[in-house]
Backbone as JSON, one array per atom type, in Angstrom:
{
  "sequence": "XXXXXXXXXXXXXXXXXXXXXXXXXXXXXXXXXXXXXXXXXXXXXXXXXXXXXXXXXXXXXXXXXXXXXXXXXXXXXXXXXXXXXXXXXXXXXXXXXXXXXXXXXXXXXXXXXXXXXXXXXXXXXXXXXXXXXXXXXXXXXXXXXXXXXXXXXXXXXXXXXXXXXXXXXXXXXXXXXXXXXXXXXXXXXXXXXXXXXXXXXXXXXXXXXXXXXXXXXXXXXXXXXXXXXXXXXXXXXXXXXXXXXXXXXXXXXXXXXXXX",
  "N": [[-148.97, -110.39, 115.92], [-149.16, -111.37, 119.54], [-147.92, -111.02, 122.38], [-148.47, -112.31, 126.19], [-146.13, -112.01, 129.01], [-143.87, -111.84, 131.5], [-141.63, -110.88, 131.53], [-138.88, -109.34, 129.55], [-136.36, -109.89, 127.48], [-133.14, -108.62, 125.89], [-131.82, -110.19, 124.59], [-133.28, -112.62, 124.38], [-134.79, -111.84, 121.86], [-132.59, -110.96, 119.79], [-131.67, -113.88, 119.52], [-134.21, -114.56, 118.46], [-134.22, -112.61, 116.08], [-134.42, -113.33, 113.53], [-136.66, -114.41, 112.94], [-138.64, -112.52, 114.39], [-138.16, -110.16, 112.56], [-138.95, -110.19, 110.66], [-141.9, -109.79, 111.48], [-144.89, -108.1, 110.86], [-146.35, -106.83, 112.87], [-146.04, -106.48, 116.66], [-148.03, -106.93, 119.97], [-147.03, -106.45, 123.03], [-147.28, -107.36, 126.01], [-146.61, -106.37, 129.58], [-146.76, -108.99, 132.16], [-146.27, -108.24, 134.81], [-145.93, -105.31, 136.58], [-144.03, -104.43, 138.29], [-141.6, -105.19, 137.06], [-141.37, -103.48, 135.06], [-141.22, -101.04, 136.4], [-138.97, -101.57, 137.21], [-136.88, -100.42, 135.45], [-136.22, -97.78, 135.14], [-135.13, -95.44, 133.96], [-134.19, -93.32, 135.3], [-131.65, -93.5, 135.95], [-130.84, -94.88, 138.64], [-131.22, -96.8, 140.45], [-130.81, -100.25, 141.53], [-131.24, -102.17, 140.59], [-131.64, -101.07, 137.73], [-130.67, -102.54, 135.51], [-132.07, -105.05, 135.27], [-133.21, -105.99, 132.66], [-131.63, -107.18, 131.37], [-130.88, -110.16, 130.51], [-130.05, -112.19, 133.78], [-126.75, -112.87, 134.92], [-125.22, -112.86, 132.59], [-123.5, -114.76, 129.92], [-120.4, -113.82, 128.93], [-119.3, -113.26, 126.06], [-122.2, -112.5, 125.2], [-122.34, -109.77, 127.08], [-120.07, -108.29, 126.05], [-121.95, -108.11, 123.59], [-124.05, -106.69, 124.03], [-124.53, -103.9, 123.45], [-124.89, -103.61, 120.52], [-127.04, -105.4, 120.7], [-128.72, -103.99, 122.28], [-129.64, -101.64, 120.65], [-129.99, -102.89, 118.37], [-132.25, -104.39, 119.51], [-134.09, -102.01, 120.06], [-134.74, -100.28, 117.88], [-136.2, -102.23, 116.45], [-138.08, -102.35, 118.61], [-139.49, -99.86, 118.01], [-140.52, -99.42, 115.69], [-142.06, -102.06, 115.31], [-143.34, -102.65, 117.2], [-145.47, -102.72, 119.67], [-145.86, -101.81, 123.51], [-147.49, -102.33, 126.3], [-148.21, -102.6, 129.86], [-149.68, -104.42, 132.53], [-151.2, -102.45, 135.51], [-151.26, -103.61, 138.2], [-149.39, -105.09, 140.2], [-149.1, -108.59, 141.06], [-151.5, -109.94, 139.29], [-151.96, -110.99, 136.98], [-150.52, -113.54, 135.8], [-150.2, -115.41, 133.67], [-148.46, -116.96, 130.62], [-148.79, -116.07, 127.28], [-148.44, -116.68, 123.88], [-149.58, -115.69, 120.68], [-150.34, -116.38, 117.54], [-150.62, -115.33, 113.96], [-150.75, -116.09, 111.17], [-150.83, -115.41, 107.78], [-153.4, -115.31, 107.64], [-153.78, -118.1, 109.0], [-154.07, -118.97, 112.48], [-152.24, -119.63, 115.34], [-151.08, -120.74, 118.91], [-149.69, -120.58, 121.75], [-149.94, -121.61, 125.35], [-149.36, -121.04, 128.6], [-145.98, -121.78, 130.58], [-143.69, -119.92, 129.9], [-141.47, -117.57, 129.35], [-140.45, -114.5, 128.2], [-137.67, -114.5, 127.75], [-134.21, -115.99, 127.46], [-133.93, -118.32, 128.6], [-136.5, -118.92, 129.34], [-137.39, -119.58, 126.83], [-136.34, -121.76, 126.29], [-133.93, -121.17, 124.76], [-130.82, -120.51, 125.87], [-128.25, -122.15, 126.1], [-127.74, -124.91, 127.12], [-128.8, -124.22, 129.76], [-131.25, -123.5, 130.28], [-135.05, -122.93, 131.44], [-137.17, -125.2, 133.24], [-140.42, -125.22, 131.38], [-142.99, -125.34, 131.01], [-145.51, -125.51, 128.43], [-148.45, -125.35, 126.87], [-149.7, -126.36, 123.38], [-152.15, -124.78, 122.07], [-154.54, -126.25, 119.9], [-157.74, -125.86, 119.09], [-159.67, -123.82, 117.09], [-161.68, -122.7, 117.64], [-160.62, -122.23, 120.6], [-158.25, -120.75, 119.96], [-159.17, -118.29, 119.34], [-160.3, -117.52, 121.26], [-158.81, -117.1, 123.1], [-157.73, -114.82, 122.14], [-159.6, -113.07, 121.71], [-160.1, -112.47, 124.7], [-157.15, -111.45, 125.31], [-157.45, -108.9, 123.41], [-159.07, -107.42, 124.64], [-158.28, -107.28, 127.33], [-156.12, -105.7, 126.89], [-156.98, -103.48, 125.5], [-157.9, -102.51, 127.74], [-158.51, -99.57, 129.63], [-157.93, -99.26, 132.56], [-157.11, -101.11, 133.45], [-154.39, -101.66, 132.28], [-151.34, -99.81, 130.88], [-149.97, -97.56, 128.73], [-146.23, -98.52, 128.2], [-144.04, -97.96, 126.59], [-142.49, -95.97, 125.74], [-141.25, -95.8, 128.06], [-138.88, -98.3, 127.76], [-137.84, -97.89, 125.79], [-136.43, -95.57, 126.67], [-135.08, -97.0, 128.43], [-133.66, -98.81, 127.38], [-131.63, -97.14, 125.55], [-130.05, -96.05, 127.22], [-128.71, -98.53, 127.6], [-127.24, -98.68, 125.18], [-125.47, -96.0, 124.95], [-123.09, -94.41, 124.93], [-121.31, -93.87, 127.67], [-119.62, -91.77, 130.25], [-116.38, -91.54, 131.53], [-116.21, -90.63, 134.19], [-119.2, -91.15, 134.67], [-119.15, -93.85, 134.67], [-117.59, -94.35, 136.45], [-119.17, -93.33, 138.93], [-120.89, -95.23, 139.36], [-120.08, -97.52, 139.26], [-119.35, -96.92, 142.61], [-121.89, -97.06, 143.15], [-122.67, -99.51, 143.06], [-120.99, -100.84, 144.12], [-121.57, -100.07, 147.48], [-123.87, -100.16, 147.81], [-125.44, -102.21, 148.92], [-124.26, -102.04, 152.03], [-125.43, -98.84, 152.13], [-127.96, -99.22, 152.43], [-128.0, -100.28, 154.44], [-127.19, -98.59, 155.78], [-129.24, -96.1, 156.17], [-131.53, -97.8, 157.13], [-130.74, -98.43, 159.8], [-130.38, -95.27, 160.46], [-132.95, -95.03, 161.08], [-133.14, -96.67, 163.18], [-131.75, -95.65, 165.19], [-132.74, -93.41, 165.12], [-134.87, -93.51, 167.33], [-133.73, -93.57, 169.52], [-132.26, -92.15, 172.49], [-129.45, -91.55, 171.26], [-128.72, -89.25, 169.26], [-129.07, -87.55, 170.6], [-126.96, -87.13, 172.88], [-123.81, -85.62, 174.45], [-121.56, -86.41, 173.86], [-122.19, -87.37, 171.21], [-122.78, -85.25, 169.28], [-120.46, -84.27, 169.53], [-118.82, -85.61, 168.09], [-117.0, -86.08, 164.7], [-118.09, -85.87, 161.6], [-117.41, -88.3, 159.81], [-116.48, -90.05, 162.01], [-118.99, -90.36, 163.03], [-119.61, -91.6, 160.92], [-118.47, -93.97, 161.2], [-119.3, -95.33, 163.79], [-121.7, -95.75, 163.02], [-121.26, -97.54, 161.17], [-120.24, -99.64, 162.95], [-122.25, -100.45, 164.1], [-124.24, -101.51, 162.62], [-123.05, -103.94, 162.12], [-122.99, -105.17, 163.98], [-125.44, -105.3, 163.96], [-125.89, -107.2, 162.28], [-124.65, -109.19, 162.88], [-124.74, -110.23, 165.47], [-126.51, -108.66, 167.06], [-129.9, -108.04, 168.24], [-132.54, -106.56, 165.62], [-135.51, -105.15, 165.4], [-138.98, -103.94, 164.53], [-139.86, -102.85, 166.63], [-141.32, -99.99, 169.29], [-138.92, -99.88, 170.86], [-135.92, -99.08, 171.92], [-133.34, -101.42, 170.74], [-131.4, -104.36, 172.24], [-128.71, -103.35, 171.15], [-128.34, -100.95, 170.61], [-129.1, -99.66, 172.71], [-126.73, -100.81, 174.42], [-124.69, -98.9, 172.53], [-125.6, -96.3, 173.34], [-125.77, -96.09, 176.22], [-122.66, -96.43, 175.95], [-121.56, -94.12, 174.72], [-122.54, -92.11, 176.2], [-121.3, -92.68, 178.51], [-119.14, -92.06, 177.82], [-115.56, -90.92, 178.43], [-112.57, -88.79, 177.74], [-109.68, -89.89, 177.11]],
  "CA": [[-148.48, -111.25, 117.0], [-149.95, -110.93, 120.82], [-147.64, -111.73, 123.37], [-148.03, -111.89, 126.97], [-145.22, -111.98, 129.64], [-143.61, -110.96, 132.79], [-140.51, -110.58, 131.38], [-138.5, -109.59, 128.25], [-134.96, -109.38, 127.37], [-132.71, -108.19, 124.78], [-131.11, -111.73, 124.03], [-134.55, -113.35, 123.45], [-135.09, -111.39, 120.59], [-131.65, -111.93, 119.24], [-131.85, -115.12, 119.19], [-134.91, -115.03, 117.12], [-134.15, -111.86, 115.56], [-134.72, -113.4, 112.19], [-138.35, -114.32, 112.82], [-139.25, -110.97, 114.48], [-138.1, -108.62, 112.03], [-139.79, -110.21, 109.47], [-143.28, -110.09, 111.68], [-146.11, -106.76, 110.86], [-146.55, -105.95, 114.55], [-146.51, -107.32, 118.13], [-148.64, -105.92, 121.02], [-146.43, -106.86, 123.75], [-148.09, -107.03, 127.21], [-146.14, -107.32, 130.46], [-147.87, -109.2, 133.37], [-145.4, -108.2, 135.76], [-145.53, -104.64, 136.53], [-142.61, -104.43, 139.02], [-140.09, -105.59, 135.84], [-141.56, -102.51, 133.73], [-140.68, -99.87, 136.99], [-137.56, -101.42, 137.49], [-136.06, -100.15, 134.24], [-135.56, -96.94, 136.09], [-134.58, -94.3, 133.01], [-132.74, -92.3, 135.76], [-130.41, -94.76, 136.31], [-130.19, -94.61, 140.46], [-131.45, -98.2, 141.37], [-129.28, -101.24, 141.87], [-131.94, -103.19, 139.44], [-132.49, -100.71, 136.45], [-130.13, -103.6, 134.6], [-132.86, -106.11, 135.41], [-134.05, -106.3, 131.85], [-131.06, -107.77, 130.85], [-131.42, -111.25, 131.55], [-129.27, -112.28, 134.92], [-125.77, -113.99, 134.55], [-125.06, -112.83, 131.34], [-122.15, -115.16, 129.5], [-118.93, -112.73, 128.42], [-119.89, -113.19, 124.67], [-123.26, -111.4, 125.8], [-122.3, -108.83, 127.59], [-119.87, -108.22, 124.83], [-122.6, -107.42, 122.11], [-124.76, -105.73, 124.35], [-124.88, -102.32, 122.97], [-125.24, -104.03, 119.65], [-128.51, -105.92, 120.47], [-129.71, -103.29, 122.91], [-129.68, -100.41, 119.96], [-130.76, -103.31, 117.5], [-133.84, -104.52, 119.47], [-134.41, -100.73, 120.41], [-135.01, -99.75, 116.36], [-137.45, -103.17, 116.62], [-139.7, -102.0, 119.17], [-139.85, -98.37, 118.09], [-140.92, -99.36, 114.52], [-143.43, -102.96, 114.75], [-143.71, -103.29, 118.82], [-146.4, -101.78, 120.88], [-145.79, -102.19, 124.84], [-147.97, -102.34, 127.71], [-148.6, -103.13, 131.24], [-150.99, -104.48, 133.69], [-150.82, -101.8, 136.43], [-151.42, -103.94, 139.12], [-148.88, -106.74, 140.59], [-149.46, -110.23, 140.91], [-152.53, -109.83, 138.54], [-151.79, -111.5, 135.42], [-149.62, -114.83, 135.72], [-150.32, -116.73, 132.79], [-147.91, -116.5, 129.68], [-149.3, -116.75, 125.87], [-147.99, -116.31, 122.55], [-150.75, -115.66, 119.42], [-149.26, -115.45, 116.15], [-151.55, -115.36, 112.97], [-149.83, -115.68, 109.77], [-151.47, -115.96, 106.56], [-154.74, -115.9, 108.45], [-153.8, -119.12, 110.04], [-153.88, -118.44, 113.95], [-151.11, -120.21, 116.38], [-151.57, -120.01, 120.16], [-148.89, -121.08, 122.78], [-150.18, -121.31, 126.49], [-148.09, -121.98, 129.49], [-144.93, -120.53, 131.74], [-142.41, -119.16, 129.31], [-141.17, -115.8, 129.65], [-139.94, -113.93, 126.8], [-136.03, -114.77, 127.96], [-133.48, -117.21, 126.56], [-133.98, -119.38, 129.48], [-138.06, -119.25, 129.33], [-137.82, -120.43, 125.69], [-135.12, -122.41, 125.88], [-132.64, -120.73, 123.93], [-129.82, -120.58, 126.27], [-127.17, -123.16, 125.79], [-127.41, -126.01, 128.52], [-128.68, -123.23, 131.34], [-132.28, -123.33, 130.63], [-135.47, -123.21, 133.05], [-138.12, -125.85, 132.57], [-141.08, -124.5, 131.33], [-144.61, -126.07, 130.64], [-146.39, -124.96, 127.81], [-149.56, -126.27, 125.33], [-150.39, -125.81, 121.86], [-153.55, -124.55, 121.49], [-154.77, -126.83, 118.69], [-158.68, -125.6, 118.96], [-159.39, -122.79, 116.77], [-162.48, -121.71, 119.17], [-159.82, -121.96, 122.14], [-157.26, -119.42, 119.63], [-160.53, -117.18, 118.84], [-160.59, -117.08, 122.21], [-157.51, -115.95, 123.67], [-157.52, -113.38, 121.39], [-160.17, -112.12, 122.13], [-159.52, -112.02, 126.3], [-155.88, -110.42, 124.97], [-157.54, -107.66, 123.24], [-160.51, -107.17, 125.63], [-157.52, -107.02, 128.62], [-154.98, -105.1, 125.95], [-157.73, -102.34, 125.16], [-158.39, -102.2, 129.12], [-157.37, -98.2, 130.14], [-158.1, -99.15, 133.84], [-155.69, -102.39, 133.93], [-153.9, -101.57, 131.72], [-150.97, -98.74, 130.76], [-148.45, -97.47, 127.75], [-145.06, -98.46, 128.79], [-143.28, -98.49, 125.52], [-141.59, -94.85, 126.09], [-140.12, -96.01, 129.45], [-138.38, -99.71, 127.85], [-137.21, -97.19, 124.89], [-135.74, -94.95, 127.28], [-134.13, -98.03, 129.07], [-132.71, -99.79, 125.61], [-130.69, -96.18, 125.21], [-128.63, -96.3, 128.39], [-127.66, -99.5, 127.47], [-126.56, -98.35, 124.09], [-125.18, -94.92, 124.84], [-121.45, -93.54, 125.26], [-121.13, -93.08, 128.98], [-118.61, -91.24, 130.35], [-115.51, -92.18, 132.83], [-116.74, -90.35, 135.67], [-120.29, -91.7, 135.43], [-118.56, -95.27, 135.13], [-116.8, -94.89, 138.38], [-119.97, -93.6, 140.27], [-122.01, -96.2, 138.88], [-119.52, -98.62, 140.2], [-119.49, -97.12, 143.29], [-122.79, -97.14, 143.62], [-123.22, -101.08, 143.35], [-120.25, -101.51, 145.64], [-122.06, -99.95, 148.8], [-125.4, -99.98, 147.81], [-126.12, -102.68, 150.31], [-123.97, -100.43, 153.15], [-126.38, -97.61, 152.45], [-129.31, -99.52, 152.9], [-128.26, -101.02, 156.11], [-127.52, -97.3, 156.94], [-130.25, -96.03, 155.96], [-132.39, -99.02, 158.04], [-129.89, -98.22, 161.29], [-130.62, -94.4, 161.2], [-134.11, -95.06, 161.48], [-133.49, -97.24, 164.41], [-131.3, -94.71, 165.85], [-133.38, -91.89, 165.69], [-135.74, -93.63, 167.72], [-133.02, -93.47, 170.75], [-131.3, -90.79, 172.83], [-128.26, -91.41, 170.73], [-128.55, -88.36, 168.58], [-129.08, -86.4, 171.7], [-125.78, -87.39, 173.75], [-122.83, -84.52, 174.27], [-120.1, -87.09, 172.98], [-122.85, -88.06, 169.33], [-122.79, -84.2, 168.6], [-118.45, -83.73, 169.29], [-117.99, -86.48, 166.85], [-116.87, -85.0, 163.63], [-119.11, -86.64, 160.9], [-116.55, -89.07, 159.51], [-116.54, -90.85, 162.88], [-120.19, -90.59, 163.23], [-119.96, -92.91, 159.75], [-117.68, -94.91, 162.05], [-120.23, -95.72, 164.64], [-122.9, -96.4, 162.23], [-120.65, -98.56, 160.45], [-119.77, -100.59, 163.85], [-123.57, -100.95, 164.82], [-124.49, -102.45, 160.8], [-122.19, -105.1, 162.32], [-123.78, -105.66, 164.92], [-127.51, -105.7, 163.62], [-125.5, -108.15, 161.28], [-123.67, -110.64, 163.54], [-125.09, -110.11, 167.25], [-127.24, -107.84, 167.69], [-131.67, -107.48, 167.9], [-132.75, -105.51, 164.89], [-136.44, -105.35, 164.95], [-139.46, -102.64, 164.54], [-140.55, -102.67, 168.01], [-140.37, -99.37, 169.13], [-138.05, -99.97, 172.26], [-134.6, -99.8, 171.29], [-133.05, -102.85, 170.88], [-130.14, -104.12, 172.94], [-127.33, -103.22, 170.37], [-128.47, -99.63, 170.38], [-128.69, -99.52, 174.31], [-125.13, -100.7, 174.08], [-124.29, -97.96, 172.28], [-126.43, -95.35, 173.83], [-124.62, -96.27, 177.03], [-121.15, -96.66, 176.11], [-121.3, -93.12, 174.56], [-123.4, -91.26, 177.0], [-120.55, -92.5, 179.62], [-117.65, -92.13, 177.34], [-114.95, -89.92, 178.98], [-111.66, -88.54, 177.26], [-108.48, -90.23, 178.06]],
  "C": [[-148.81, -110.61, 118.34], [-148.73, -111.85, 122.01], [-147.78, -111.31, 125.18], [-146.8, -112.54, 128.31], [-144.87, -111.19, 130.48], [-142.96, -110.8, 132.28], [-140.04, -110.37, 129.86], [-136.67, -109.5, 128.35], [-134.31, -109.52, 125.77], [-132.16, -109.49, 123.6], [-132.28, -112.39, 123.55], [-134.7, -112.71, 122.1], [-134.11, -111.28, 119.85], [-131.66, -112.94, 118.74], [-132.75, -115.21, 118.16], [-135.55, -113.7, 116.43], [-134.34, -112.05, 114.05], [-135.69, -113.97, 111.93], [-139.18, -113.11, 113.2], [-139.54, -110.17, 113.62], [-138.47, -108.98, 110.54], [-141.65, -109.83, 109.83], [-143.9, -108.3, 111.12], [-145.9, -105.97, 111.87], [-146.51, -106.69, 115.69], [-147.26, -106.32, 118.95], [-147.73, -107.11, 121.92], [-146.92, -106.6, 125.3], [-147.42, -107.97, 128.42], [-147.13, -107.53, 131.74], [-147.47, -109.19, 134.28], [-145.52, -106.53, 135.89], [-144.22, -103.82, 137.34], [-141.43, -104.55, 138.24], [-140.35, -104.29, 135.32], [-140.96, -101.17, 134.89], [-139.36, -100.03, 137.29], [-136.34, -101.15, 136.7], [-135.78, -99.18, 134.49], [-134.51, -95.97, 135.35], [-133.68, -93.22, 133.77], [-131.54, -92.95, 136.4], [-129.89, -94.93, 138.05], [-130.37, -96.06, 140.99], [-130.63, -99.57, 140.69], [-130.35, -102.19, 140.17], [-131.96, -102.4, 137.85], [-131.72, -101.66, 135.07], [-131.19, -105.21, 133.99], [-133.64, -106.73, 133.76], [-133.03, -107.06, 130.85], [-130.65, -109.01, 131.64], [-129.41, -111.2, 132.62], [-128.26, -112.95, 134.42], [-125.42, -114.26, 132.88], [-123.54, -113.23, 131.03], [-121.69, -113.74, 129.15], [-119.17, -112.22, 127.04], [-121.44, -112.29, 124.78], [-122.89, -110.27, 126.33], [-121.04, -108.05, 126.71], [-120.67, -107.83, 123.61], [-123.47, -106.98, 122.64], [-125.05, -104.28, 123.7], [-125.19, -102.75, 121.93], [-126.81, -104.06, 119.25], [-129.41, -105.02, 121.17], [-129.95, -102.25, 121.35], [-130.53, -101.01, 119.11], [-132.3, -103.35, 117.74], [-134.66, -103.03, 119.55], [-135.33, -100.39, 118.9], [-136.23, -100.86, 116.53], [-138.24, -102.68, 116.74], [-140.13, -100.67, 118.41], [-141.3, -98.37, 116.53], [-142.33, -100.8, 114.8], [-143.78, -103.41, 116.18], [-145.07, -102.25, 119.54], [-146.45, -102.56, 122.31], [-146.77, -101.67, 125.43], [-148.24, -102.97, 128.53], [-149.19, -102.87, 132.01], [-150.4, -103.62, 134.57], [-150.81, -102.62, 137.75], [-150.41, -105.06, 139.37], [-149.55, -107.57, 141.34], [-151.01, -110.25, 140.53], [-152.84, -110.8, 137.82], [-150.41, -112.55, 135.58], [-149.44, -115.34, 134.38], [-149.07, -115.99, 131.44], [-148.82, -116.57, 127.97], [-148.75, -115.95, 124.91], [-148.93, -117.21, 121.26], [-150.44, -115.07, 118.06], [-150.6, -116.16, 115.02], [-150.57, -114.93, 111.57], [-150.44, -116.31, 108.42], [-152.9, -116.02, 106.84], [-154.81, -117.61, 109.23], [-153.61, -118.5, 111.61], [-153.43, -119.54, 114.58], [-150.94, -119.89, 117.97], [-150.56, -121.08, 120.43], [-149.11, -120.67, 124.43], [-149.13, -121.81, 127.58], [-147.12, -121.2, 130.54], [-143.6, -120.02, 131.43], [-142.29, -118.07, 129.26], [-140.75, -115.33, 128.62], [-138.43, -113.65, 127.11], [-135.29, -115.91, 126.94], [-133.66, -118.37, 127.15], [-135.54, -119.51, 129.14], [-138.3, -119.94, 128.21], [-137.04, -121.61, 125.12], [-134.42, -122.5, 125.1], [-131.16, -120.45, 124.65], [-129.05, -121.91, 126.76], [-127.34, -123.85, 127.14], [-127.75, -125.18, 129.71], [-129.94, -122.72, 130.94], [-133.78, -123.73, 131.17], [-136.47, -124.74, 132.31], [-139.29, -125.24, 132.4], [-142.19, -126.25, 131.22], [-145.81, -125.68, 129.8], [-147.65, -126.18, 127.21], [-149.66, -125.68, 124.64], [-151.61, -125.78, 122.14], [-154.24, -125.0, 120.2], [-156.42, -126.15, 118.33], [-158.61, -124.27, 118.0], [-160.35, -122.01, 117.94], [-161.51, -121.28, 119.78], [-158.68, -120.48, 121.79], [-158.11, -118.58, 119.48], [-160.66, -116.91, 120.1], [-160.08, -116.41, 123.02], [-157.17, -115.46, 123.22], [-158.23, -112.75, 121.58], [-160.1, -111.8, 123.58], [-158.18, -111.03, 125.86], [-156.48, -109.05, 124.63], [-158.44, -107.07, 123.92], [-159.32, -106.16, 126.66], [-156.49, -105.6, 127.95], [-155.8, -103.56, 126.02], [-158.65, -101.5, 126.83], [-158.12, -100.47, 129.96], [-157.34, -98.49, 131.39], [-157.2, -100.34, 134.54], [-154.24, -102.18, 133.31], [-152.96, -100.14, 130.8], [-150.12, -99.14, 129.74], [-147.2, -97.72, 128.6], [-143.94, -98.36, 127.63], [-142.23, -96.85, 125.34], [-140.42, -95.4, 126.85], [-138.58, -97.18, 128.67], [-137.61, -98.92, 126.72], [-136.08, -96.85, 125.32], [-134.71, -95.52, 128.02], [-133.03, -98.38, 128.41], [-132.03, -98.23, 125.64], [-130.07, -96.15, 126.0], [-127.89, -97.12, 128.38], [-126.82, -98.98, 125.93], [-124.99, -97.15, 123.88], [-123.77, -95.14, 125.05], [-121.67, -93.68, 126.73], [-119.68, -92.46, 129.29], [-117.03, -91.4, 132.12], [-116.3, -91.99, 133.74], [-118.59, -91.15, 136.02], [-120.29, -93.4, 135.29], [-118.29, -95.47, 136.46], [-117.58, -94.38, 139.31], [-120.8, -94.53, 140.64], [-121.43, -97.46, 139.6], [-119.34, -98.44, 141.52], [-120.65, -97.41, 144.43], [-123.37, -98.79, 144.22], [-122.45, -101.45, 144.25], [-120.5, -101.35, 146.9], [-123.23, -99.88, 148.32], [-125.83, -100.82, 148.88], [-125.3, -101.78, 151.45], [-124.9, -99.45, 153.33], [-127.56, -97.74, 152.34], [-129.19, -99.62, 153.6], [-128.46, -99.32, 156.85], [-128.51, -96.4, 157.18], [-131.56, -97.18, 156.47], [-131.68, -98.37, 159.39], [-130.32, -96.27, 161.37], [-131.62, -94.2, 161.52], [-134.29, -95.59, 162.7], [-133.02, -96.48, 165.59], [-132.15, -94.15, 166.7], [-134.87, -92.1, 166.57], [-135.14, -94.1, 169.46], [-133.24, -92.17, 171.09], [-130.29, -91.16, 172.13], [-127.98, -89.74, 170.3], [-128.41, -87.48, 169.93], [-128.14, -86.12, 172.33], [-125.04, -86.33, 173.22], [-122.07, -85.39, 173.33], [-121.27, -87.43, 171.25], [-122.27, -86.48, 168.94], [-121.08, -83.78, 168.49], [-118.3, -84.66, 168.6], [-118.07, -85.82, 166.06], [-117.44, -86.47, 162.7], [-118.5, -88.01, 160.49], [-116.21, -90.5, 160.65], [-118.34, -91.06, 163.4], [-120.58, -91.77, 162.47], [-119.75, -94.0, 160.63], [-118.38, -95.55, 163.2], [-121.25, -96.24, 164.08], [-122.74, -97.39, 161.75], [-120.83, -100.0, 162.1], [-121.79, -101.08, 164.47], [-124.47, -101.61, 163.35], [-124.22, -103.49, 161.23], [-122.47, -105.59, 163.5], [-125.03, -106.27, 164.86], [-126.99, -107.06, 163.38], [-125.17, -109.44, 161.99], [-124.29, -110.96, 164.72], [-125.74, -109.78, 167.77], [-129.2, -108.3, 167.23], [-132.14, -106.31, 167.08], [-134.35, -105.71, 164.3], [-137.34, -103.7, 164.71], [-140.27, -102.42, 165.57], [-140.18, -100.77, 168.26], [-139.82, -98.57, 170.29], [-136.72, -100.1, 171.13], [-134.08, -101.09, 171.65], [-131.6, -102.52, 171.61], [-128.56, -103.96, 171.92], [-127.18, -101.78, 170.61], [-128.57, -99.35, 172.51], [-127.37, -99.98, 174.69], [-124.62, -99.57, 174.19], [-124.54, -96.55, 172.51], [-125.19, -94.96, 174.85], [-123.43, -96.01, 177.42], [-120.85, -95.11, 175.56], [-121.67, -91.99, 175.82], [-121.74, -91.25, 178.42], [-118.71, -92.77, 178.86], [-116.96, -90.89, 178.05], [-113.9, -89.89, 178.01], [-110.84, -88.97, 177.8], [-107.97, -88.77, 178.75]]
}
């Protein structure tokens, strides 16, 4: 079996976990390579969840560790992964299954999700596929698959990384790296904006001013925080590189701050 796809998830193969794990082998080839880095084995980015499809019902997220560990044993044993190195390369979807020496081709814009194949209950996308009835036309996109598949210069192993992914979802974790993990998603946007704002900063005199350096760090947050809210609501936040008037504001109002 030859499939390719931008996307996979653990629930698709669930679902038709009792045609898979009867198949030989798949070569699995994603045409997305942005989905395959955002699996993110050291667990720091807001996405490395991304492979589990979005808006997962309760009952799902519930047998998660289940199906992640199950499909995990899958790939390890009849899957072979890889991906196009390049994004927005490779669009097209297809699924090439040969059974019995008959050959079966599905062209089109299904993803390897519950929604792409329409396996999720009343909440899935529209797709647009064709049967490939020709055999030429299946002789054919098999051979482009393994031409592109056997490519070293388009084409990379990724089947370590999606391994390494499927075990974080499986694993034990432990309180403490529960509650950083949650605090991580609760400011993660915050410490982008601040991370965006000290760049705009440091392209003032702010940092330079007597009153920036007598703030004690905690109120330094406190200023950063109040000019986020500004970019956000009121203020000019571009990459010119004049400060903008939020940051001349605040330049200003510090530079001529006095002590009661």
């Amino acid at each position: 079996m030859s499939v390719v796809s931008a996307f996979f998830t653990i629930h698709a193969y669930d679902a038709l976990r009792q045609h898979l794990d009867r198949i030989e082998h798949m070569d699995f080839l994603f045409g997305e390579p942005r989905f395959v880095r955002s699996l993110d084995p050291d667990k720091t980015e807001k996405k490395a969840f991304i492979i589990d499809a979005a808006g997962l019902k309760l009952a799902n997220t519930l047998q998660q560790k289940r199906v992640a560990r199950e499909c995990a044993d899958w790939i390890r044993d009849k899957v072979s992964v890889r991906s196009v190195k390049q994004a927005s390369f490779l669009h097209g979807k297809m699924y090439h299954i040969t059974n019995g020496g008959v050959a079966h081709a599905i062209l089109g814009s299904s993803n390897f999700t519950t929604k792409g194949l329409g396996l999720s209950a009343g909440d899935s996308n529209i797709e647009l596929n064709l049967i490939v009835d020709s055999d030429r036309d299946r002789a054919d996109l098999k051979a482009w698959f393994e031409a592109l598949w056997n490519d070293a210069d388009l084409v990379e192993d990724v089947k370590d990384e999606v391994l390494q992914y499927l075990d974080q979802l499986y694993q034990n974790h432990s309180p403490e790296f529960i509650y950083y993990k949650t605090l991580f998603h609760i400011f993660d946007r915050y410490l982008s904006d601040e991370r965006k704002t000290e760049g705009d900063i440091a392209r003032t005199s702010l940092f330079d001013t007597r009153i920036w350096r007598a703030l004690f760090e905690f109120q330094r947050d406190g200023v950063r925080g109040a000019i986020n809210k500004i970019f956000a609501h009121c203020g000019e936040c571009g990459s010119s590189s004049r400060p903008t008037p939020s940051l001349r504001f605040w330049n200003t109002s510090l530079q001529n701050w006095r002590p009661a």
